[in-house]
N, C-alpha and C positions, 0 to 999 in steps of 0.2 A: 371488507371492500370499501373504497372509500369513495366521497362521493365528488362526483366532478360534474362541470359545465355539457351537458349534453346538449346533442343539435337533434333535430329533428329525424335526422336518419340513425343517431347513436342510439334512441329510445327503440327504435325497431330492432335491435341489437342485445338489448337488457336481456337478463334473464326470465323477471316478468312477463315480458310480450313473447317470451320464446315460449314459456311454460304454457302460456294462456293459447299459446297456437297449439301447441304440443297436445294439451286436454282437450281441447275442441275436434281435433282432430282424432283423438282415441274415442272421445262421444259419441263423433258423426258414425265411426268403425263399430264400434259396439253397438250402439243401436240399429243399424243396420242389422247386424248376426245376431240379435236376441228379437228381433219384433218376430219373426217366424215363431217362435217357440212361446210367443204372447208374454215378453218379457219388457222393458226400458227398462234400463242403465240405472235409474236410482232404485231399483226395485230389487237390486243383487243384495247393496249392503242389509237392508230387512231380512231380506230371506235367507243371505246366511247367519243372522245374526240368531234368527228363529232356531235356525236347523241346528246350531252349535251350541245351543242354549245362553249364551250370554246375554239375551233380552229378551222382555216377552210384554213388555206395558209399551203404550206407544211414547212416553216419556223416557223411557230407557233405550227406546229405537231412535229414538230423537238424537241425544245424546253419543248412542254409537254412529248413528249417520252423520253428525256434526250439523245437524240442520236444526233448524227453529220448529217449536212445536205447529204450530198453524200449516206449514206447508205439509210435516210427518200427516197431520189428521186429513188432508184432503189424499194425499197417495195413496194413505190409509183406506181411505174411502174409496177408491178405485180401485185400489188392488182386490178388495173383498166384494168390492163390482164386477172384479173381472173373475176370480174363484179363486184367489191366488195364497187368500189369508184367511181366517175366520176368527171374529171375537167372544169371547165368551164372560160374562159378568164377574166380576172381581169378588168372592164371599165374603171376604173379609173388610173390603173396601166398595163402597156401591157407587160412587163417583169413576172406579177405575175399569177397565178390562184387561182380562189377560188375550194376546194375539199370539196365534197359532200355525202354521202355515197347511196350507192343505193337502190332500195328497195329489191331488191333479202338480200344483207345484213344485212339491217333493219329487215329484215325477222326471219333471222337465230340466229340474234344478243342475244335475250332472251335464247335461249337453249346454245349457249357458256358461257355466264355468267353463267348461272344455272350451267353447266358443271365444270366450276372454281371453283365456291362458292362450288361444290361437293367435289371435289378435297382436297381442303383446309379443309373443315370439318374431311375430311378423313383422311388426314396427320396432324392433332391435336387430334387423337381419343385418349382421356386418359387424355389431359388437359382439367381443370377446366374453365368455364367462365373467371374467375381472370387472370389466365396464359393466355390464349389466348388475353384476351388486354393488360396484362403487355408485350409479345411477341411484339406488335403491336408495343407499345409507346417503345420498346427498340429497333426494329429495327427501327424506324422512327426518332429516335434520332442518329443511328449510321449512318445512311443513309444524316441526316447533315452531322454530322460531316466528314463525306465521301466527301461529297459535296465540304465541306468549305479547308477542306484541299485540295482538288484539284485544287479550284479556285485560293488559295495563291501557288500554285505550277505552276499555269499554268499562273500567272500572269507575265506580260515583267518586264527584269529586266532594271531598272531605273540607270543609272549612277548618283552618287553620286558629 
């Protein structure tokens, strides 16, 4: 895409400020149909993260969550506030812990997804099958390249 002189009403137009609408508004949707069930919206990616085994140290939830450690350790801290997770000392490492999720959330966990997957259905009503994975593969694409340019942004700079 290339880039051009925009006016003040072209910026509300961008794909940026539509995306940024577009997430705020799945947020507001989603946290609405998960606070019944004693869930928030960042609390999904953890717990299915627990439940599918592909994390279990809050550094590795960090990671999968795309989030910085410092905020992972206070949700952390409230989810195990709220009974949602539980830590258990690291044996091998006593700086670390391994996280758990409990069974009251194990519980719950099926009717939040359900709720999601609702959500989502609902905010695509009018797209075709087709569009709904072209959507998919086109934010998943923009969502690298999000990535990758951060990375080379947040990368040290090297004297020459």
């Amino acid at each position: 895409m290339q880039a051009r002189n925009l006016t003040n009403k072209d910026v509300l137009s961008t794909p940026g400020h539509l995306i940024s609408l577009a997430a705020r508004g799945f947020a507001r949707l989603s946290e609405a149909r998960l606070k019944p069930l004693g869930f928030g919206v960042g609390h999904l990616p953890v717990l299915v993260a627990l439940r599918d085994g592909r994390a279990s140290t809050q550094r590795d939830l960090a990671r999968f969550a795309k989030i910085e450690q410092p905020p992972m350790a206070q949700m952390l801290a409230r989810m195990e506030r709220d009974g949602l997770i539980q830590r258990t000392p690291d044996p091998a490492d006593g700086r670390s812990s391994h996280v758990s999720m409990t069974q009251a959330a194990e519980a719950r966990l099926p009717s939040a997804v359900a709720a999601l997957l609702r959500g989502n259905c609902e905010a695509l009503s009018g797209f075709t099958d087709q569009e709904a994975a072209q959507l998919v593969v086109l934010l998943t694409r923009l969502i690298a390249n999000l990535d990758r340019v951060a990375s080379v942004e947040a990368a040290p700079c090297v004297p020459a």
